[in-house]
C-alpha positions as CSV (number, residue, x, y, z in Angstrom):
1,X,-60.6,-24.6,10.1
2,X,-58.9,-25.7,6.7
3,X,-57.6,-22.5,4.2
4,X,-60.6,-22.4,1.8
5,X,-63.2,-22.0,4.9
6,X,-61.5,-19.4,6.5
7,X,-60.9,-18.0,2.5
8,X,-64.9,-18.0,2.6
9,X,-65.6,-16.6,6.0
10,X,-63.2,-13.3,5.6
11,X,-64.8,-12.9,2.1
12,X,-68.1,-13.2,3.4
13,X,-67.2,-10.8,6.6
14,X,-65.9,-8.6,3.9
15,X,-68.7,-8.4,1.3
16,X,-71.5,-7.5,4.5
17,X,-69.2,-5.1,5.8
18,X,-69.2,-3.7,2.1
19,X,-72.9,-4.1,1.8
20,X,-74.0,-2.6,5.1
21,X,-71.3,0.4,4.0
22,X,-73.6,1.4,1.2
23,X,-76.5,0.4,2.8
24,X,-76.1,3.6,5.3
25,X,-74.9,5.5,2.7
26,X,-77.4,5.0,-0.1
27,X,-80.4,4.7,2.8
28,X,-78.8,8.4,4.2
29,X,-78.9,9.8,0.9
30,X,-82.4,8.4,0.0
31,X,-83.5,10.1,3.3
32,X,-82.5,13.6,2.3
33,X,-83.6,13.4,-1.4
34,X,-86.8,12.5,-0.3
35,X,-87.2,15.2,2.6
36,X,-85.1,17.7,0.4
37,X,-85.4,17.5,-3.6
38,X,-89.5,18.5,-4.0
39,X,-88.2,22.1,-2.3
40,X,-85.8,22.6,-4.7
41,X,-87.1,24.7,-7.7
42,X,-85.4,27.6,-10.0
43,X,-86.8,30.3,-7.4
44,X,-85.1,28.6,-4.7
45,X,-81.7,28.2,-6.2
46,X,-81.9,31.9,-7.6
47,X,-83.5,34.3,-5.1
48,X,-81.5,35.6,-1.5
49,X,-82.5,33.8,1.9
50,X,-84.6,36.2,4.0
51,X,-84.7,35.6,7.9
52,X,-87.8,37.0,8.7
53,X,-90.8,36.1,5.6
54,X,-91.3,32.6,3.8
55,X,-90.3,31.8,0.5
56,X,-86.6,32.6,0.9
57,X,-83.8,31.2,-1.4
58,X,-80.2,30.3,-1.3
59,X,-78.6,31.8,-4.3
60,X,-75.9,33.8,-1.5
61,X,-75.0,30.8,0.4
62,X,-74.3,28.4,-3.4
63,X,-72.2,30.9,-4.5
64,X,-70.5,31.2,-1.4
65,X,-69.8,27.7,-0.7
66,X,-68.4,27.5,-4.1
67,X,-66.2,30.7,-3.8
68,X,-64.6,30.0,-0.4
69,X,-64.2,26.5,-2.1
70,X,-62.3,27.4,-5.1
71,X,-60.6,30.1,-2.6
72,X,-59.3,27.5,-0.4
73,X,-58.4,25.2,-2.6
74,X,-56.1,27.6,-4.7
75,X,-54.3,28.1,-1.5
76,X,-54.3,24.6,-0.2
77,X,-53.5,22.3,-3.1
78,X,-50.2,24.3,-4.0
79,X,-49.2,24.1,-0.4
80,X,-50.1,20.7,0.4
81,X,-49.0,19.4,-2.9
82,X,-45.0,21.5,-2.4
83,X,-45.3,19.5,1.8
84,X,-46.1,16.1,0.0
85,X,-42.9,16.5,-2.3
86,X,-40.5,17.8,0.4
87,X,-41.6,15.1,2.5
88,X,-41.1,12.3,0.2
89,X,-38.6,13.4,-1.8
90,X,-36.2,16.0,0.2
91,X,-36.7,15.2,3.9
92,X,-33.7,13.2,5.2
93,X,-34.8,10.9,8.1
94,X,-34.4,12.7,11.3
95,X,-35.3,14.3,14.3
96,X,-36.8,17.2,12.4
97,X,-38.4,15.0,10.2
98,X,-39.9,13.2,12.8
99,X,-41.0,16.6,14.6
100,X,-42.7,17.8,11.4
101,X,-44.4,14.6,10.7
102,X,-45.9,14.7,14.6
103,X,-47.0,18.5,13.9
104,X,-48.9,16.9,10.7
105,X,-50.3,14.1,12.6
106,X,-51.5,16.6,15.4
107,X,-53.0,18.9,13.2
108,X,-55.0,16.6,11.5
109,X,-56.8,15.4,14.2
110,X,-57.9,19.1,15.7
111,X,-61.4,19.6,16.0
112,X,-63.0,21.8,13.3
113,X,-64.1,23.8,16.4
114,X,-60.5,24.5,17.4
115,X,-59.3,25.6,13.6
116,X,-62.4,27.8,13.8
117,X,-61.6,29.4,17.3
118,X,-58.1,29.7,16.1
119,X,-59.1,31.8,12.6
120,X,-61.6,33.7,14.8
121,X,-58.1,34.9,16.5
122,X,-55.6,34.8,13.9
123,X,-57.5,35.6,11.0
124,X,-60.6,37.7,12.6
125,X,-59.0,39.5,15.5
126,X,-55.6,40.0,14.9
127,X,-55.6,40.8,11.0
128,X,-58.5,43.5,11.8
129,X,-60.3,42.2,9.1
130,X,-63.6,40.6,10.6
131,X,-66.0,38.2,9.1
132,X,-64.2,37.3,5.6
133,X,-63.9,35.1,2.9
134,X,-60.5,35.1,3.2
135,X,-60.6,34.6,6.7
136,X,-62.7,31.6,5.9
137,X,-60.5,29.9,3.7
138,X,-57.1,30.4,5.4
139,X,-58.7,28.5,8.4
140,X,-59.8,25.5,6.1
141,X,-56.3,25.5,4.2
142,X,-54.9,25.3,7.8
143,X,-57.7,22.3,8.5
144,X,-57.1,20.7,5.4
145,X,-53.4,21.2,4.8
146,X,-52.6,17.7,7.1
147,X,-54.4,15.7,4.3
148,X,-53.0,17.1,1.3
149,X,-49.7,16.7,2.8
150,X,-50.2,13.0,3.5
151,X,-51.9,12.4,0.9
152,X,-49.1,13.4,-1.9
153,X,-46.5,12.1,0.1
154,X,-48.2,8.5,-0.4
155,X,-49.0,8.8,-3.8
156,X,-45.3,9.8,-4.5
157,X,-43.8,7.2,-2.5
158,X,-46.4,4.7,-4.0
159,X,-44.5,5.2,-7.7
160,X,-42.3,2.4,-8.4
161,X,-39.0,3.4,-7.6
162,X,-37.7,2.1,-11.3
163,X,-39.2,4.7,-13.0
164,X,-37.4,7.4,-10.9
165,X,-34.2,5.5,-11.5
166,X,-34.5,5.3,-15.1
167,X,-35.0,8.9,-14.9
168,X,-32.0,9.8,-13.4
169,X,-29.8,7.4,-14.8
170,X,-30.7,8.9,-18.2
171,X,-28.9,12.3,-16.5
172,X,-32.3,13.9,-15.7
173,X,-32.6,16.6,-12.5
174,X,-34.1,15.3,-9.6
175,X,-36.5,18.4,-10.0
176,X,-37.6,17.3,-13.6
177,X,-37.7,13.6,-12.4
178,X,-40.5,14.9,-9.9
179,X,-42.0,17.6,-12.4
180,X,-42.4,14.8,-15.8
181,X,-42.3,11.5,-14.2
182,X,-43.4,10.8,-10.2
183,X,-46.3,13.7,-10.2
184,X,-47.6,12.3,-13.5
185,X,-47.5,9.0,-11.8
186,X,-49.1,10.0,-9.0
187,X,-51.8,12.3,-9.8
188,X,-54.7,10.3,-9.4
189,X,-53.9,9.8,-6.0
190,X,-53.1,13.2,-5.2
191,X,-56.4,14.2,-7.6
192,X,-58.6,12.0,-5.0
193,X,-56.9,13.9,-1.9
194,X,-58.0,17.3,-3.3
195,X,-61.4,15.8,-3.8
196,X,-61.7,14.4,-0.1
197,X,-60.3,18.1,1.3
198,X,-62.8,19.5,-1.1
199,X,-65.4,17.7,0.3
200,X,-64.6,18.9,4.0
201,X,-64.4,22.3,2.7
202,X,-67.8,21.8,1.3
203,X,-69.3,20.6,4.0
204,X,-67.8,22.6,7.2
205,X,-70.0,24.5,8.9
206,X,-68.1,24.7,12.4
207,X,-64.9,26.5,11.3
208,X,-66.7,29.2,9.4
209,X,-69.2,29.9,12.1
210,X,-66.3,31.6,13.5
211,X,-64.3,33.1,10.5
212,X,-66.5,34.1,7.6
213,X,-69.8,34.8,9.8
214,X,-73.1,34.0,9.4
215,X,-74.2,36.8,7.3
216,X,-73.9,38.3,3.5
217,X,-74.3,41.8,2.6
218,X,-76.6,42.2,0.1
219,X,-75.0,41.5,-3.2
220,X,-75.0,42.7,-6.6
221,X,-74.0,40.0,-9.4
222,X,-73.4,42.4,-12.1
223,X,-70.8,44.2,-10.1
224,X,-67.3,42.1,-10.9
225,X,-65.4,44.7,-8.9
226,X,-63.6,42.5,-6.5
227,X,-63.1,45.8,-4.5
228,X,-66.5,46.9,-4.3
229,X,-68.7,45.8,-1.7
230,X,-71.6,44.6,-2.8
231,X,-69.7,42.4,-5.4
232,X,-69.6,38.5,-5.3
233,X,-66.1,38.3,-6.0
234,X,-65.2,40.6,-2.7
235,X,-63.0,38.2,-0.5
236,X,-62.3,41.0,2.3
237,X,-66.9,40.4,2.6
238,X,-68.3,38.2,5.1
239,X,-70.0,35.0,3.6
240,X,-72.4,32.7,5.0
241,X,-72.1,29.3,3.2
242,X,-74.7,26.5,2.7
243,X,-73.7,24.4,5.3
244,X,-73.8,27.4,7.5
245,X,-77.2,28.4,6.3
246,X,-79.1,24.7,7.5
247,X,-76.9,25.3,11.3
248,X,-78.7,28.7,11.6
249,X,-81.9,27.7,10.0
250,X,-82.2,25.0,12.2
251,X,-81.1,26.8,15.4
252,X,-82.2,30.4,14.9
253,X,-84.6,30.5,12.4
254,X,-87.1,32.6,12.5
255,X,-88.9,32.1,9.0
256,X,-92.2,30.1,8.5
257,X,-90.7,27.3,6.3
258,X,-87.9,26.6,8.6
259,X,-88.2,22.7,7.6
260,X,-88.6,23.5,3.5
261,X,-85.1,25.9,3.6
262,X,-83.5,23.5,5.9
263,X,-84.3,20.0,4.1
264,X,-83.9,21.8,0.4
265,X,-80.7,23.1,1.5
266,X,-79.4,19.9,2.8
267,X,-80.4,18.0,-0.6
268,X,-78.6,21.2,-2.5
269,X,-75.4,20.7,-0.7
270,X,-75.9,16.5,-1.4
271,X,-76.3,16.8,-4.8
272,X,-73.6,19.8,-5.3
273,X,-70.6,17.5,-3.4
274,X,-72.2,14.6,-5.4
275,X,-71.4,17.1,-9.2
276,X,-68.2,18.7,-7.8
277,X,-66.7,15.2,-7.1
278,X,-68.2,13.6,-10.7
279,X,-66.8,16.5,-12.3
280,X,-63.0,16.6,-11.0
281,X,-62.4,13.0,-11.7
282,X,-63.8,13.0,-15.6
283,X,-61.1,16.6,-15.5
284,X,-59.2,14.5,-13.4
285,X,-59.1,11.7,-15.8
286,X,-58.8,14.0,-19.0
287,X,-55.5,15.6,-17.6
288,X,-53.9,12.3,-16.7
289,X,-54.4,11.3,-20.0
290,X,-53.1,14.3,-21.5
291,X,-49.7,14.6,-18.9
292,X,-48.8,10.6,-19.5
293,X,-50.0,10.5,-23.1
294,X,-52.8,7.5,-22.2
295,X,-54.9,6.7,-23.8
């Protein structure tokens, strides 16, 4: 077999792979638009779920998978982005290194089951507070912690080296090397980590069964008092989210239109992953261009 024929054959092998790749993708989606989207109505996005009487919403579980989002994400970006740094940038090569690498490596591979058993004792249990928001979102900054981490530290060590040279040899810190010139550099990688972990965080439904609970009190949206109970913004409340909502529905539901809330559930959560990740990489884009002066 000559160079352009095997030059053919791996393109071809390449381009099915690639086809049959969006195939399953685009027929999966398909699938749950069509079962899902002719449930979803203004009534249905705006009213509470009920677990008894037909007709019940999701306006709880939205909000809630977007809180314990944003939650999480405030508490995992920082974290994972400060691991990715010291790991690329101060880490000397070493045993201990090496050790916190492993830990990395191991606790990116944990079930979601395991994370969840683990908040149920860390963050349930032990702190005394019970089914929380909080709860919820330590256990998915400890679940998604692993990829942030990675993720930064290969965007950093993906800059060219140059530019960090020229840096320094022009008498700049190594702190404001990293601060104007390798994150810069590197944010959209590090942007399109934060979207992946905010698409597991999205999604989970196994770690929160344990941690935030599969219940919400009933809630008042006028009340802003993050101390109060009945207010959204409470993050000491428990909180069923959406991906919670179509595990219970499915398995413990009780209510007439168990296929209608489960299917219109399903093609909400779809279609809000499918806006959250359109959304962070146009802000994505607009703050690279603002930090690196692009145009």
């Amino acid at each position: 077999m000559n160079s352009k024929t095997a030059d053919r054959l791996a393109t071809g092998v390449f381009i099915t792979i690639a086809i049959m790749i969006t195939a399953i993708l685009a027929g999966l989606f398909f699938y749950i638009f069509v079962n899902g989207f002719k449930y979803i109505s203004f009534d249905f996005l705006t009213t509470p779920s009920s677990n008894v009487r037909a007709g019940g919403g999701i306006r709880d579980q939205l909000f809630n998978s977007f809180y314990i989002l944003l939650i999480t994400m405030l508490i995992t970006v920082p974290i994972g982005v400060g691991g990715g740094i010291y790991m690329a940038e101060y880490a000397k090569p070493g045993k201990i290194t090496d050790l916190i690498r492993t830990c990395i490596e191991v606790l990116s591979s944990l079930p979601s089951i395991v994370i969840g058993m683990f908040g149920l004792l860390v963050f349930v249990n032990t702190t005394g507070w019970g089914y929380t928001i909080l709860g919820g979102a330590l256990a998915l900054t400890v679940f998604n912690l692993p990829t942030m981490v990675r993720t930064t530290e290969d965007a950093i060590r993906a800059v060219p080296q140059d530019l960090k040279e020229a840096s320094l040899a022009l008498g700049i810190t190594h702190w404001h090397t990293i601060k104007t010139v390798i994150l810069p550099t590197a944010f959209p990688a590090i942007l399109t980590g934060a979207i992946l972990a905010a698409g597991r965080v999205f999604g989970e439904a196994a770690a929160l069964l344990f941690t935030a609970g599969l219940s919400t009190p009933r809630l008042d949206y006028t009340n802003w008092n993050p101390f109060s109970e009945q207010s959204p913004l409470n993050i000491f409340r428990p909180a069923e989210t959406l991906a919670v909502h179509i595990w219970s529905v499915n398995t413990q539901g009780l209510i007439p239109d168990v296929e209608a809330v489960s299917s219109g559930s399903a093609a909400v959560l779809v279609i809000s992953v499918l806006i959250f990740n359109l959304a962070a990489r146009w802000i994505g884009r607009i703050i690279h261009k603002r930090i690196t002066a692009t145009k």
